[in-house]
C-alpha positions as CSV (number, residue, x, y, z in Angstrom):
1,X,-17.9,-6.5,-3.5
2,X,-17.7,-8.5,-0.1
3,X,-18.3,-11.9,-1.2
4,X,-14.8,-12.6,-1.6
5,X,-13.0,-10.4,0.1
6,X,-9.7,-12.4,-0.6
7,X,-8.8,-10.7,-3.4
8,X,-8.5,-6.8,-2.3
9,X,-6.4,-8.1,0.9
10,X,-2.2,-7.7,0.5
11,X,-0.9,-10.0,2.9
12,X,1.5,-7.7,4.8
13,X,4.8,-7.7,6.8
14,X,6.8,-5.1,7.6
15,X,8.0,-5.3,10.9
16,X,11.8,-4.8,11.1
17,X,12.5,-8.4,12.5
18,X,10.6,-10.7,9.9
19,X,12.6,-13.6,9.1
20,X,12.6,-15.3,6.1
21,X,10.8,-18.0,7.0
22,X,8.3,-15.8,8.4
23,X,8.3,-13.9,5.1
24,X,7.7,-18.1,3.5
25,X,4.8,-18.7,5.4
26,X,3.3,-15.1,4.2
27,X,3.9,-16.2,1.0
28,X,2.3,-19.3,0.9
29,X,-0.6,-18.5,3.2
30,X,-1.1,-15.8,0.3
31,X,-1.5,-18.8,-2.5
32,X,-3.3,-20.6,-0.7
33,X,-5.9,-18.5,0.1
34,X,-5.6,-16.3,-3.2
35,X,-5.1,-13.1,-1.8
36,X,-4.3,-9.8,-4.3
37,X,-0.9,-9.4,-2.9
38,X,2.1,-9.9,-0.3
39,X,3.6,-6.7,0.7
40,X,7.0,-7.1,2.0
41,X,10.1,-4.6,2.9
42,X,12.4,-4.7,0.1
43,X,14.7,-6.8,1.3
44,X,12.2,-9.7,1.3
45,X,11.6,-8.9,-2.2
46,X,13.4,-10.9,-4.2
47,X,12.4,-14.0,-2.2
48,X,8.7,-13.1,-2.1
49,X,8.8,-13.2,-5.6
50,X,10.6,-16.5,-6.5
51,X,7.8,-17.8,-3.7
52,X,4.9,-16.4,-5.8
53,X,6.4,-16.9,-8.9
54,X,3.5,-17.9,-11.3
55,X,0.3,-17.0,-9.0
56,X,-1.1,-14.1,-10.1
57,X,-0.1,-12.4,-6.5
58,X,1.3,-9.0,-6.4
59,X,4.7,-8.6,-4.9
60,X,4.3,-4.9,-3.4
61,X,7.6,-3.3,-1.7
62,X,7.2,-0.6,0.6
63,X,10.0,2.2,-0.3
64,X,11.5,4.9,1.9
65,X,9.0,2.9,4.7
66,X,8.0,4.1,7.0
67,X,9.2,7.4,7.4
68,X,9.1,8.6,3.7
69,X,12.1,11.1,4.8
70,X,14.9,10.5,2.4
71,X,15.6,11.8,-0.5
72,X,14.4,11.2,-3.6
73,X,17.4,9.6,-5.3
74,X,17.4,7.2,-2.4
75,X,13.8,6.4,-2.9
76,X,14.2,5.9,-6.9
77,X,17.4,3.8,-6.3
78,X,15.6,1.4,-3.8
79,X,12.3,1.4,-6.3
80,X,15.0,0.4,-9.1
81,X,16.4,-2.3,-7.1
82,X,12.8,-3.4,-6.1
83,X,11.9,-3.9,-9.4
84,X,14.4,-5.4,-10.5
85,X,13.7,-7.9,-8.2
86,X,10.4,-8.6,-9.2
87,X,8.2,-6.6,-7.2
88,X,5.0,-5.9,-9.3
89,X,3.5,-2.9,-7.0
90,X,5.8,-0.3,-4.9
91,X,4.0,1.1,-1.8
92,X,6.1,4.8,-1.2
93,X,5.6,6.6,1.4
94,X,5.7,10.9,0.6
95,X,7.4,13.2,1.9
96,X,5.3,14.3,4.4
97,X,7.3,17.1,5.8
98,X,7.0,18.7,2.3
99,X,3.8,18.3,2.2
100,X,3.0,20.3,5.1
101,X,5.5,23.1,4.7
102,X,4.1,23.8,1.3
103,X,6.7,22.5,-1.0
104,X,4.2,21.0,-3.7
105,X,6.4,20.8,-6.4
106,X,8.8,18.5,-4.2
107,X,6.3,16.5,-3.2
108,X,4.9,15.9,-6.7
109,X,8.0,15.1,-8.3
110,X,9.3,12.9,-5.4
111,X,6.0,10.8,-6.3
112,X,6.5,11.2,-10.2
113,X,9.9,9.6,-10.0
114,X,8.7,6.5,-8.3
115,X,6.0,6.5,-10.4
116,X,8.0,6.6,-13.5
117,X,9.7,4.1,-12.9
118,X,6.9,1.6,-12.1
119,X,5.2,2.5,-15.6
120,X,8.6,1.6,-17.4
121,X,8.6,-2.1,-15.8
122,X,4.6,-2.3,-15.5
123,X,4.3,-1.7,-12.1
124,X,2.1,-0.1,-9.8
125,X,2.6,3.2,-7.5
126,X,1.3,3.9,-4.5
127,X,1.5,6.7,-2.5
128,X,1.1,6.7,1.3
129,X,-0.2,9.9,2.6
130,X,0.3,9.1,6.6
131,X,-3.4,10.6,6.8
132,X,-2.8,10.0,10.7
133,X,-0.6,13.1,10.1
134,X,-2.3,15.2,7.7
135,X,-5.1,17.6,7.9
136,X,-8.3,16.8,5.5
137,X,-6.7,19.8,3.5
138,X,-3.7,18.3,3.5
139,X,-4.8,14.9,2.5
140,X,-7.2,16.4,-0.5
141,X,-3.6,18.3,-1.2
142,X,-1.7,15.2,-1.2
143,X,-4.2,12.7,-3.1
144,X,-4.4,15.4,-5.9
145,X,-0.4,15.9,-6.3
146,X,-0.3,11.9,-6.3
147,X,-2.5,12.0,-9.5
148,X,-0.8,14.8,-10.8
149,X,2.5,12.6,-10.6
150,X,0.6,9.9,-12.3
151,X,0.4,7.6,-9.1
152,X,-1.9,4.8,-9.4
153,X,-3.1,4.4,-6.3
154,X,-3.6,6.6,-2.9
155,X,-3.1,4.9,0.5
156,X,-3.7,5.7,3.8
157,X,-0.9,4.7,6.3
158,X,2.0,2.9,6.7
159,X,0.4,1.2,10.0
160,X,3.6,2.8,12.0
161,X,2.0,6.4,12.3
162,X,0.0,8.0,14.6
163,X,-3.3,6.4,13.3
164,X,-4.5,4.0,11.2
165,X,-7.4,3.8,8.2
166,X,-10.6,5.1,9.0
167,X,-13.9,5.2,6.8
168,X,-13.4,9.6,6.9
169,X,-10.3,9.4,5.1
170,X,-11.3,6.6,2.7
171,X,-14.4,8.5,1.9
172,X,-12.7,12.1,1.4
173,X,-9.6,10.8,-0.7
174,X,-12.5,8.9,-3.1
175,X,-14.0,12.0,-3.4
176,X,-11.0,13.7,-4.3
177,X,-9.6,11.3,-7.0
178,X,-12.8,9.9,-8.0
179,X,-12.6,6.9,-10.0
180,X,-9.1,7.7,-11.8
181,X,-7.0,5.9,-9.0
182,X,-7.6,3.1,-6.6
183,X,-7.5,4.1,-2.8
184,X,-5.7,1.3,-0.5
185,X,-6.8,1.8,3.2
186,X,-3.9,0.0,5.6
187,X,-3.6,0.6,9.4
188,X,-5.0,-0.8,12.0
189,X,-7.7,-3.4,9.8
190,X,-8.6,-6.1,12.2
191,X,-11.9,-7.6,11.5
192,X,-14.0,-8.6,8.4
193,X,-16.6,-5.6,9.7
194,X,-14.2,-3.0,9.3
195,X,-12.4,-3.7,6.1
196,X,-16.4,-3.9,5.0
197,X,-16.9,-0.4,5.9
198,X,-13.8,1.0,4.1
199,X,-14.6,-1.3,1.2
200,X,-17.8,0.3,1.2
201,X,-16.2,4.2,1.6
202,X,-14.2,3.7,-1.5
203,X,-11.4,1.5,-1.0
204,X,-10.5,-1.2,-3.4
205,X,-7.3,-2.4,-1.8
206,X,-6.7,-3.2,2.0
207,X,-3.6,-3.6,3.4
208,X,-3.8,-6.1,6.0
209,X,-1.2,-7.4,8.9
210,X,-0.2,-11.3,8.4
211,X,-2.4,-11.9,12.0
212,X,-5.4,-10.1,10.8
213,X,-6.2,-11.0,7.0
214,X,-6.4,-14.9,7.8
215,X,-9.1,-14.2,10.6
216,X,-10.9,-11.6,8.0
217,X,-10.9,-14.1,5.7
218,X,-12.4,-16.8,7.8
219,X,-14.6,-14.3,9.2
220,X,-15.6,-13.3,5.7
221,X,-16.3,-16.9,4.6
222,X,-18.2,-17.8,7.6
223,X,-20.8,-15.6,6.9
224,X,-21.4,-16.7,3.4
């Protein structure tokens, strides 16, 4: 699974002051070392995708990010606008709060919109639980509302909460949705050892900062 580790990395920025050229270099550091994906805030969208245009790379737009605490019209109108700008994967972030006052139904049909709307253009959704938040009731709660909505994939964090991926959560949230969705870990992944070890606990996508996924990469290579 590791001998090319490349491909299950999305290049990621999401810090509030990327610039574009910043967002350019992602891009082409992407294509030239064949990563899965760039994940970019949607404003960067648009321009992500005219810069990967043709490369097989995912564009992946993180909505309602980081907080997930908006509603859900807000979220579907960014996800439309997202798409419609070529984004090929949408990263949403829950809504968390519902999720642990009990409001299951709101937190399965804030998902289900998103998700909707990704199927209609042939994208991807993901769902960020904020595990760093969550109980592991909470997170086997969340990961099986996710597929209920139709979700795609599971994912840890946004990298902005309390904690980042860990091989516990990877491992439980596999367990929990078995082979029917992917599980993206993303927080905190900053050497080839550990995105090993959540590779290993289930994951089959990492979400990796711009800084570390070169040096995993290298790392990863070296060792061949």
């Amino acid at each position: 699974m590791t001998d090319n580790i490349a491909r299950f990395i999305d290049h990621t920025l999401v810090r509030p002051d990327a610039t574009q050229a910043q967002i350019a270099q992602l891009c082409q550091e992407a294509r030239d070392l064949s990563l899965a994906g760039v994940a970019v805030n949607t404003v960067h969208t648009e321009f992500a995708s005219r810069l990967t245009k043709g490369s097989g790379i995912a564009v992946v737009s993180a909505i309602a990010f980081p907080l997930g605490a908006v509603c859900s019209k807000v979220k579907a109108c960014e996800a439309e606008q997202a798409l419609a700008d070529g984004a090929t994967e949408l990263d949403m972030v829950i809504n968390i709060g519902a999720l642990k006052g009990g409001q299951y139904d709101l937190v399965e049909q804030d998902i289900a919109a998103i998700a909707h709307l990704c199927h209609a253009a042939g994208a991807l959704c993901k769902a960020i639980l904020e595990t760093g938040l969550l109980t592991d009731e909470e997170k086997v709660t969340a990961c099986q509302l996710a597929e209920s909505a139709r979700a795609d994939y599971v994912k840890t964090c946004t990298g902005f909460g309390p904690a980042g991926a860990t091989v516990h959560d990877v491992a439980l949230m596999r367990r929990t949705v078995g082979d029917r969705l992917g599980v993206k870990a993303a927080g905190g992944i900053r050497t080839y050892q550990e995105a090993v070890a959540l590779l290993g606990a289930g994951a089959t996508r990492l979400g990796v900062s711009a800084t570390s996924s070169l040096q995993i990469v290298r790392d990863g290579r070296s060792l061949k």
